[in-house]
C-alpha positions in Angstrom: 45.9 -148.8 5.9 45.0 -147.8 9.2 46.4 -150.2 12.8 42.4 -150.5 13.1 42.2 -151.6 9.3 45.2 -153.9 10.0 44.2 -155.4 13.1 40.7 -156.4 11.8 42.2 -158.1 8.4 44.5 -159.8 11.1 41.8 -161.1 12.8 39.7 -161.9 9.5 42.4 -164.0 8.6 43.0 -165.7 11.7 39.1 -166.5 11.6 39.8 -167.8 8.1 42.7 -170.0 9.5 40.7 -171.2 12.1 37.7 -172.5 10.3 39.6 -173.5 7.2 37.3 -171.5 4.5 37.6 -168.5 2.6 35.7 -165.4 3.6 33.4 -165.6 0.7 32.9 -169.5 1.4 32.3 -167.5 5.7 29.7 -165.2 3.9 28.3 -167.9 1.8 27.7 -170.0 5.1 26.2 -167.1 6.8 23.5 -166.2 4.4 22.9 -169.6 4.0 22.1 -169.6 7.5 18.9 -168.0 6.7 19.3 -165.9 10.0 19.3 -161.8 10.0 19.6 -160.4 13.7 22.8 -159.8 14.7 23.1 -161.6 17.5 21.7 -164.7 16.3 24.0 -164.7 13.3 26.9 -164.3 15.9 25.7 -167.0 18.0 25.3 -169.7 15.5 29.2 -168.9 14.7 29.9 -169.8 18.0 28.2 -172.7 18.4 28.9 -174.3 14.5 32.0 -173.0 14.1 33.6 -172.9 17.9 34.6 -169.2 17.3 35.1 -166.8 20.2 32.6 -164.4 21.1 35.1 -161.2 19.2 35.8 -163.6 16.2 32.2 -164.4 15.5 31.1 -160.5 16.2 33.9 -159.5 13.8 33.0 -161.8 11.0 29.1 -160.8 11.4 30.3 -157.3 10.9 32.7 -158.0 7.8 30.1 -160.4 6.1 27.5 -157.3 6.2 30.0 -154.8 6.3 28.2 -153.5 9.2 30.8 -152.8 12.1 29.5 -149.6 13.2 32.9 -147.5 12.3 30.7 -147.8 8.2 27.8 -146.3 10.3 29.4 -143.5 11.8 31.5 -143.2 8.6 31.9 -139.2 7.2 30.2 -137.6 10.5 31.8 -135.7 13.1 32.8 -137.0 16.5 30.6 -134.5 18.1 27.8 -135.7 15.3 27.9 -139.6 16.1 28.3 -138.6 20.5 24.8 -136.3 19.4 23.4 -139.8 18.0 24.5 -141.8 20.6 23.4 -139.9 23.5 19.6 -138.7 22.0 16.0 -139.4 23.4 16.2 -141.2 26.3 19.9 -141.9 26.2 20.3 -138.2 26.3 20.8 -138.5 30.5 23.8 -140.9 29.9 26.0 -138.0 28.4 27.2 -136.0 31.5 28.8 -139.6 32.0 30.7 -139.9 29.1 31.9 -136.5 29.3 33.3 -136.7 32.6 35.2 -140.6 31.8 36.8 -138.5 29.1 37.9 -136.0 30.4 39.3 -138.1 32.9 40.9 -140.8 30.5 42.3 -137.6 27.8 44.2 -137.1 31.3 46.1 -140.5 30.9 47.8 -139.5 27.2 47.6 -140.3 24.1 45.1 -142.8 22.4 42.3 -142.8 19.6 38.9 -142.1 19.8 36.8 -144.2 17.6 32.9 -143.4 17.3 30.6 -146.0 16.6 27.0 -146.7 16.2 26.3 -147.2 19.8 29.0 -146.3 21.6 33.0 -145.3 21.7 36.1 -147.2 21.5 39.2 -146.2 22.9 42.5 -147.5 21.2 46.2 -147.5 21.9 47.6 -150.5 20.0 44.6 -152.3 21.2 41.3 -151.4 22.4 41.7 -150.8 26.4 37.8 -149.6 27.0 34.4 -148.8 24.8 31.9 -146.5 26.3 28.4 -145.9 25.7 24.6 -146.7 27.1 24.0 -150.3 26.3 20.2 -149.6 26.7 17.5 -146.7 27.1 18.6 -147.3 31.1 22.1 -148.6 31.3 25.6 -147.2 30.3 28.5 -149.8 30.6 32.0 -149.2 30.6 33.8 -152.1 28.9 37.6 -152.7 30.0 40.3 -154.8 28.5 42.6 -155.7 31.7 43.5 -158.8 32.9 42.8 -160.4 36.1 41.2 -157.4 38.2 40.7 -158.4 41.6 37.6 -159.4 42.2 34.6 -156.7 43.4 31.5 -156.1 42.9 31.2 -153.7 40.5 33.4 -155.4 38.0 31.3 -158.1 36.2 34.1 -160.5 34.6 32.7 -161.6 30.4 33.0 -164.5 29.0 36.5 -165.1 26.6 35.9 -164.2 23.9 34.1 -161.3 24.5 34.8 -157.5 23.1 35.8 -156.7 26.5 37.0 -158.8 30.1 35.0 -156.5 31.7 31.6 -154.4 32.3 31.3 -151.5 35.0 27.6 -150.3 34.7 27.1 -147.0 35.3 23.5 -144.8 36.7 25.4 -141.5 37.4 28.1 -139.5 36.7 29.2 -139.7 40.5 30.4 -143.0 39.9 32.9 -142.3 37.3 35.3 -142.2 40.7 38.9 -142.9 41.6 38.4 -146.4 41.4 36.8 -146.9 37.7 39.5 -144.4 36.5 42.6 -146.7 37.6 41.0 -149.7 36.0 40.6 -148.2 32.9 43.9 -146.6 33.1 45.5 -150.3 34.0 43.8 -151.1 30.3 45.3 -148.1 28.8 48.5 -148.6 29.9 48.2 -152.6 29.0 47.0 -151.7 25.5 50.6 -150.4 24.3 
């Protein structure tokens, strides 16, 4: 089993301790639900069963098996980056390609494709990557108390990541976005 395997039945059974029922009793509850987007799914976790924002994601995903890893599952890295960054997300790639060629600089960590976008992983994710729409590429980063500025919009706990640069243009992947994301890498073990 796989750290990423591990840490997800880690957090499946933490979800399970939490809400005091069974992932098959979970899955029963969600289908009952009646609900089939996504999100709405995930928020109804949050509000009926007080789960974080990460929790109720994760359990989303395991109830459909749907977590994006299945989806870019048996492709190439170079495969899923070609789906990722097509049509009119095709713009957003000179950005990805010079974050990693920045963050490869920092040492070693894994690269994990999914269906929208990339996570990066030591013992923890520290950052995921990707256009989060047809006009927007975000730069998630797991870091603790950043100071504050403008450019870095603090989520919600709970959420996949603490924070989300946006990012229009390649130029902006500068000095300061790399040492935030390298303050995650070096946080994530």
């Amino acid at each position: 089993m796989s750290i990423i395997d591990k840490a997800v039945q880690t957090q499946l059974d933490n979800i399970q301790k939490k809400t005091g029922m069974s992932l098959k009793e979970l899955s029963s509850f969600v289908k009952k639900s009646g609900l089939s987007k996504h999100g709405e799914i995930r928020d109804m976790l949050k509000e009926k069963l007080g789960l974080g924002h990460g929790d109720a994601n994760a359990l989303v995903h395991a109830v459909f098996e749907s977590d994006g890893t299945r989806a870019a599952e048996g492709k190439s890295e170079d495969a899923v980056l070609d789906e990722i960054y097509s049509g009119a997300k095709t713009g957003f790639r000179p950005i990805h390609e010079k974050l990693m060629k920045e963050i490869q600089k920092f040492g070693e960590f894994e690269i994990i494709p999914k269906k929208g976008y990339v996570s990066l992983r030591r013992k923890k994710q520290f950052a995921m990557i990707g256009p989060k729409t047809n006009t927007r590429f975000e730069v998630g980063i797991n870091a603790k108390e950043f100071k504050k500025n403008a450019r870095l919009l603090e989520q919600p706990k709970g959420s996949m990541c603490n924070y989300i640069v946006n990012v229009s243009d390649a130029k902006e992947v500068d000095a300061e976005l790399i040492a935030w994301i390298k303050s995650a890498f070096e946080g994530a073990g």
